[in-house]
C-alpha positions as CSV (number, residue, x, y, z in Angstrom):
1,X,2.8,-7.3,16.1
2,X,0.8,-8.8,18.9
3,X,4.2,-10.5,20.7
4,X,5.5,-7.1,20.1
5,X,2.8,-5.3,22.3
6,X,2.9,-8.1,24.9
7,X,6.7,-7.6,25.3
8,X,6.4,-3.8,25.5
9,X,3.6,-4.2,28.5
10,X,5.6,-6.9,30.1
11,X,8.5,-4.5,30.4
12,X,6.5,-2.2,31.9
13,X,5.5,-4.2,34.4
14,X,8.8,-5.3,35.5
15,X,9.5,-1.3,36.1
16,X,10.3,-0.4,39.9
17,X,7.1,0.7,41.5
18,X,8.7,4.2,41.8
19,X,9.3,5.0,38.3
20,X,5.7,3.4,37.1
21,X,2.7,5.8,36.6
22,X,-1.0,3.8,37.2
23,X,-1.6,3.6,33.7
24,X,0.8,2.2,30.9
25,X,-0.2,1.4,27.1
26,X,1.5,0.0,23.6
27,X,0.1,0.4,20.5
28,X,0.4,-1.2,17.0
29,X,-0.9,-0.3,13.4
30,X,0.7,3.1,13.6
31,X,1.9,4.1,9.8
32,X,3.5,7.6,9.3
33,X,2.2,8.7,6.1
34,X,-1.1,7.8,7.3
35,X,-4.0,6.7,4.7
36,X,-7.2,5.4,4.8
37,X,-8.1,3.6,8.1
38,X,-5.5,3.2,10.6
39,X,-6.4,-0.4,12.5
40,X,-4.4,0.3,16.0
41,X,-4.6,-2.0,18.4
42,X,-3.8,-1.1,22.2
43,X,-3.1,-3.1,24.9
44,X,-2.7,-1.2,28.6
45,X,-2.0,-2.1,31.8
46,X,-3.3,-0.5,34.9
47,X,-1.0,-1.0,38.2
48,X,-3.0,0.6,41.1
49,X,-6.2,-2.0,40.7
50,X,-8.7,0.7,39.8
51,X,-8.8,-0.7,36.6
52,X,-9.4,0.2,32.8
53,X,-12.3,2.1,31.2
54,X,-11.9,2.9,27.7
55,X,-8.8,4.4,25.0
56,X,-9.7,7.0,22.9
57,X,-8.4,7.8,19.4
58,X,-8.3,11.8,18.6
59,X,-6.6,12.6,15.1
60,X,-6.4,16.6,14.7
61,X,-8.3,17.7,17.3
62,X,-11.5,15.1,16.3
63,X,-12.3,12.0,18.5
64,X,-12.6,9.4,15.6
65,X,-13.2,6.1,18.0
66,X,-13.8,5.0,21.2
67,X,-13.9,1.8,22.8
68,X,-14.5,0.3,26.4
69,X,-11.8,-2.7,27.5
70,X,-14.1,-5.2,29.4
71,X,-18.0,-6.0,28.5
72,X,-19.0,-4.0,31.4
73,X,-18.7,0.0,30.2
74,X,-19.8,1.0,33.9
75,X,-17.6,-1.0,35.7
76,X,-16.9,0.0,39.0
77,X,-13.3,1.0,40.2
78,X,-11.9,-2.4,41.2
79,X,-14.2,-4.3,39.0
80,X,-13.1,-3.2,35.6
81,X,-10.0,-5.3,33.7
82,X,-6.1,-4.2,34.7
83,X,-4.5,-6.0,31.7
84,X,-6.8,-5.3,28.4
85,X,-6.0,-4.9,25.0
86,X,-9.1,-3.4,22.4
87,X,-8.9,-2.2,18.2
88,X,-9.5,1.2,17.7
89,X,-10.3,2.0,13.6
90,X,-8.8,6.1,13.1
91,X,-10.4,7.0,9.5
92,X,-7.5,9.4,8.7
93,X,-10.0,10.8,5.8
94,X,-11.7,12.8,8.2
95,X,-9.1,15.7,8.5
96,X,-7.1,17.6,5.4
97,X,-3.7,15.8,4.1
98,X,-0.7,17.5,5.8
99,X,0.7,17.6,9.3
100,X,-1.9,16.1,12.0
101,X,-1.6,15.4,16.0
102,X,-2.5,12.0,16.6
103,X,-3.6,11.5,20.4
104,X,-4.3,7.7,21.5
105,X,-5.9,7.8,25.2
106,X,-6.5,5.6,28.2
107,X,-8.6,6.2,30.7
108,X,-9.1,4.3,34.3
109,X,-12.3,3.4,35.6
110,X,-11.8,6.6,38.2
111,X,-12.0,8.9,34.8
112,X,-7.9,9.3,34.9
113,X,-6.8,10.2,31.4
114,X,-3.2,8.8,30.2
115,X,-1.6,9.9,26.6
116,X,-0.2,6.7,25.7
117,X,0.4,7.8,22.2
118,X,1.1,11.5,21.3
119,X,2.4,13.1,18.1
120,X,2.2,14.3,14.5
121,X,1.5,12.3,11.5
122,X,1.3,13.2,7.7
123,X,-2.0,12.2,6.3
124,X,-1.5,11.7,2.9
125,X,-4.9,10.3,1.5
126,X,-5.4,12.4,-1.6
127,X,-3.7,11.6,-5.0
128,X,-0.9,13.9,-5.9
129,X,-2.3,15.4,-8.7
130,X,-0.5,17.6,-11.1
131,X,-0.4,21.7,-11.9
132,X,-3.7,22.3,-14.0
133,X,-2.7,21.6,-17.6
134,X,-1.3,24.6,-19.5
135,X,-2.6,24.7,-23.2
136,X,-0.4,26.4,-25.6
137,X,-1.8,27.4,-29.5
138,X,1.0,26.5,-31.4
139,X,1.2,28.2,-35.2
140,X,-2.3,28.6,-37.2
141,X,-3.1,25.3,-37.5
142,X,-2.8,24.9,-41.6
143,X,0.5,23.0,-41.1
144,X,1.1,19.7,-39.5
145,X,4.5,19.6,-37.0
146,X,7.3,17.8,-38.1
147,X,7.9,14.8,-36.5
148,X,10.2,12.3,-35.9
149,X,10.2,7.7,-35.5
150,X,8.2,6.9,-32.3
151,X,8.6,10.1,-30.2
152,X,6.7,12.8,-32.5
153,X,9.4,15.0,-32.8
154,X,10.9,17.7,-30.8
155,X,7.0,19.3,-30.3
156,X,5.1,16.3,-29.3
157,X,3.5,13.3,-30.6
158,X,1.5,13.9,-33.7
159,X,-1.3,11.5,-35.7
160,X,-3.4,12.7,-33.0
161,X,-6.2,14.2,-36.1
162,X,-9.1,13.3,-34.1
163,X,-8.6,15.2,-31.2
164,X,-9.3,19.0,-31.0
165,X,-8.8,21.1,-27.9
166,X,-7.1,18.6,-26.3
167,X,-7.9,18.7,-22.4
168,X,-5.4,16.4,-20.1
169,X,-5.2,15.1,-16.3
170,X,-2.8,13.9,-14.9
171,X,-1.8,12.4,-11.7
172,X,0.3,10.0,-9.4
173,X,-1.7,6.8,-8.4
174,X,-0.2,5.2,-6.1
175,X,1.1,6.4,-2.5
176,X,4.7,7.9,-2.2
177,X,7.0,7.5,0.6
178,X,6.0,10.2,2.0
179,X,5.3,14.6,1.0
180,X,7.9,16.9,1.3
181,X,6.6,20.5,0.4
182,X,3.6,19.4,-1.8
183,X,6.1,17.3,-3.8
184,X,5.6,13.5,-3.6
185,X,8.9,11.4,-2.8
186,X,9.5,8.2,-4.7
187,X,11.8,5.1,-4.0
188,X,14.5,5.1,-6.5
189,X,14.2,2.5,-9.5
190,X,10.6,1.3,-8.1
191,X,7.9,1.4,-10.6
192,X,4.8,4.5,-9.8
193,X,1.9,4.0,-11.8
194,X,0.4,7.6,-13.2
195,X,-2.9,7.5,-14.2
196,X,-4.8,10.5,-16.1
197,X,-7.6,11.1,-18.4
198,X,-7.8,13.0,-22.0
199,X,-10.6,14.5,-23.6
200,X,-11.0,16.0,-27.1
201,X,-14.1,18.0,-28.7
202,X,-15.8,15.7,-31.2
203,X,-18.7,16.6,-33.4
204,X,-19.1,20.1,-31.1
205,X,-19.1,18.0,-27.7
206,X,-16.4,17.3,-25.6
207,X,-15.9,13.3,-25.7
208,X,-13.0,10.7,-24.2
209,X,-10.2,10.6,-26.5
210,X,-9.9,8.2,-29.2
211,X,-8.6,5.0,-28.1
212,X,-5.1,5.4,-29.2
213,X,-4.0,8.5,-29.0
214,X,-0.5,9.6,-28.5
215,X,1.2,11.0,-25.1
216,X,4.6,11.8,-24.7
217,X,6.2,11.5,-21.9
218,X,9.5,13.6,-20.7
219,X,11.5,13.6,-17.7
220,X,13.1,17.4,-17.5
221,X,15.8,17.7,-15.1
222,X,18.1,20.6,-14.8
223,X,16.6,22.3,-18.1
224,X,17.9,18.9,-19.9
225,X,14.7,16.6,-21.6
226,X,14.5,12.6,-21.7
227,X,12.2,11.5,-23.7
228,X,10.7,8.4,-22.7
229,X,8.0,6.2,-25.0
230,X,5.1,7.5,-25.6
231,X,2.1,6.4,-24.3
232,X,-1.1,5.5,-25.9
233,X,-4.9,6.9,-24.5
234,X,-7.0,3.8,-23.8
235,X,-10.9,2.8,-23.8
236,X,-12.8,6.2,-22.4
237,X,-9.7,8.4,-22.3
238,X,-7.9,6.9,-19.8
239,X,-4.0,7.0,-19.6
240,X,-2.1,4.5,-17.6
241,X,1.7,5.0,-17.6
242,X,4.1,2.8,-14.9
243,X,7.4,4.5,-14.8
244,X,10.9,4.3,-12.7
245,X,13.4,6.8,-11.8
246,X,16.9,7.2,-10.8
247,X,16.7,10.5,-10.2
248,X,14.7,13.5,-8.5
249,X,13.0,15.6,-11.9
250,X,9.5,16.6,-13.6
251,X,7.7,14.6,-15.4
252,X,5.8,15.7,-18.1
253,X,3.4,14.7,-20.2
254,X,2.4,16.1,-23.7
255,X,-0.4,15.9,-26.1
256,X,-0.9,18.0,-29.3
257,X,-4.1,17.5,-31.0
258,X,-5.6,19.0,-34.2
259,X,-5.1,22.3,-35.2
260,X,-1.9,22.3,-34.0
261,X,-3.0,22.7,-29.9
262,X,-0.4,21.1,-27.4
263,X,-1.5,20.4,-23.3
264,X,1.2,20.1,-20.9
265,X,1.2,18.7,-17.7
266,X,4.0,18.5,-14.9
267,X,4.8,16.4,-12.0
268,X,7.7,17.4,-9.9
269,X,9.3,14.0,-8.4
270,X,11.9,13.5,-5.8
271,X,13.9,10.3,-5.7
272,X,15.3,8.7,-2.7
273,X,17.5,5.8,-3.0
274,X,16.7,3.0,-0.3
275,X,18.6,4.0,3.0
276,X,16.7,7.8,2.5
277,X,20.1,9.8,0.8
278,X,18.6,12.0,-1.6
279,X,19.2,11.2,-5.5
């Protein structure tokens, strides 16, 4: 990255003198989708001899850092560094996931301000998590569901006896390629990890799940199901579930507990293959 930046200032500075402005910059580090800290690194190059001051990192409106190129901050015109290159750290955190206008400035030791990097980023820092889960009362409760070898039948995954009022989360762990209209975008046949939690009312309290409780998993595409293998609650409720996919669909996941009470939740996915072409 750093040969990169040199290379970019160098051409810069074999520019005519006509078509050069005083101040030039590169940067590195950029990421679009952006998440966590972004570690940009600028290097700028000042061709009048005033010299340079400070860049500037703004990200939607908010000046996140600031840092000075030489050890002297109050460098006089003249005195200050012409060739410098300083690490700005951009906590993307600090402003809502969606659309952002990332603003990386220079500024000369006269107080001349150049845009060396200006545009929009997607922050995408939160999980994508899914709809809240939709609980459905299925019969009265007297009769257990028919079910069938390893998937639980066409209703759900039963044996689950232990768990009443069933609550489920559910959500997409790891970063997508990026987040197209609230829905997250997946590499096609790379494994995601989902990651959710289930609790059940035990002895009048709501408690973690019982180690080993049973979650189906679907994939519904075009009102057509695949069921995939269920997946089993772990210590303290917690559900960990690594799948790949071919092709854009919902995922669901499906518990029925005691009494006959099945939670739903839904993940819309789209699937890209490698070059970007939709699946």
């Amino acid at each position: 990255m750093r040969r990169a930046l040199i290379a970019a200032v160098a051409a810069l500075l074999t520019l005519p003198a006509a078509a050069q402005a005083a101040t030039h910059g590169a940067v590195g580090g950029l990421r679009d989708p952006a998440a966590g800290t972004l570690q940009l690194t600028v290097q700028a190059v000042e061709t009048d001899g005033t010299g340079l001051r400070r860049a500037t990192a703004i990200l939607g409106g908010h000046t996140l850092d600031s840092q000075y190129f030489g050890d002297d901050p109050g460098c006089a015109p003249g005195a200050c560094p012409t060739v410098a290159t300083v690490a700005l750290a951009v906590p993307t955190t600090a402003v809502a996931d969606g659309p952002a206008r990332l603003e990386v400035t220079v500024e000369d030791a006269a107080g001349s301000v150049t845009h060396v990097v200006d545009q929009t980023v997607t922050i995408a820092n939160r999980p994508v998590v899914s709809n809240p889960t939709v609980v459905v009362t299925v019969g009265g409760g007297a009769k257990k569901p028919q079910t069938g070898p390893g998937t639980g039948g066409p209703a759900g995954p039963s044996g689950n006896d232990g768990c009443r009022s069933p609550r489920l989360s559910m959500f997409l762990a790891q970063r997508p390629l990026r987040i197209k209209r609230g829905v997250p975008v997946l590499a096609a046949g790379r494994k995601y990890r989902f990651r959710g939690r289930l609790t059940c009312v035990v002895d009048g309290r709501r408690k973690a799940a019982p180690r080993g409780t049973l979650v189906q998993v679907r994939d519904r595409r075009h009102g057509r199901s695949i069921v995939r293998p269920v997946a089993r609650v772990k210590v303290g409720g917690a559900i960990v579930v690594k799948l790949a996919h071919r092709r854009s669909c919902s995922v669901i996941f499906r518990v029925r507990g005691a009494g006959g009470h099945l939670v739903g939740v839904r993940i819309p996915i789209r699937v890209v293959r490698a070059k970007g072409g939709r699946s």
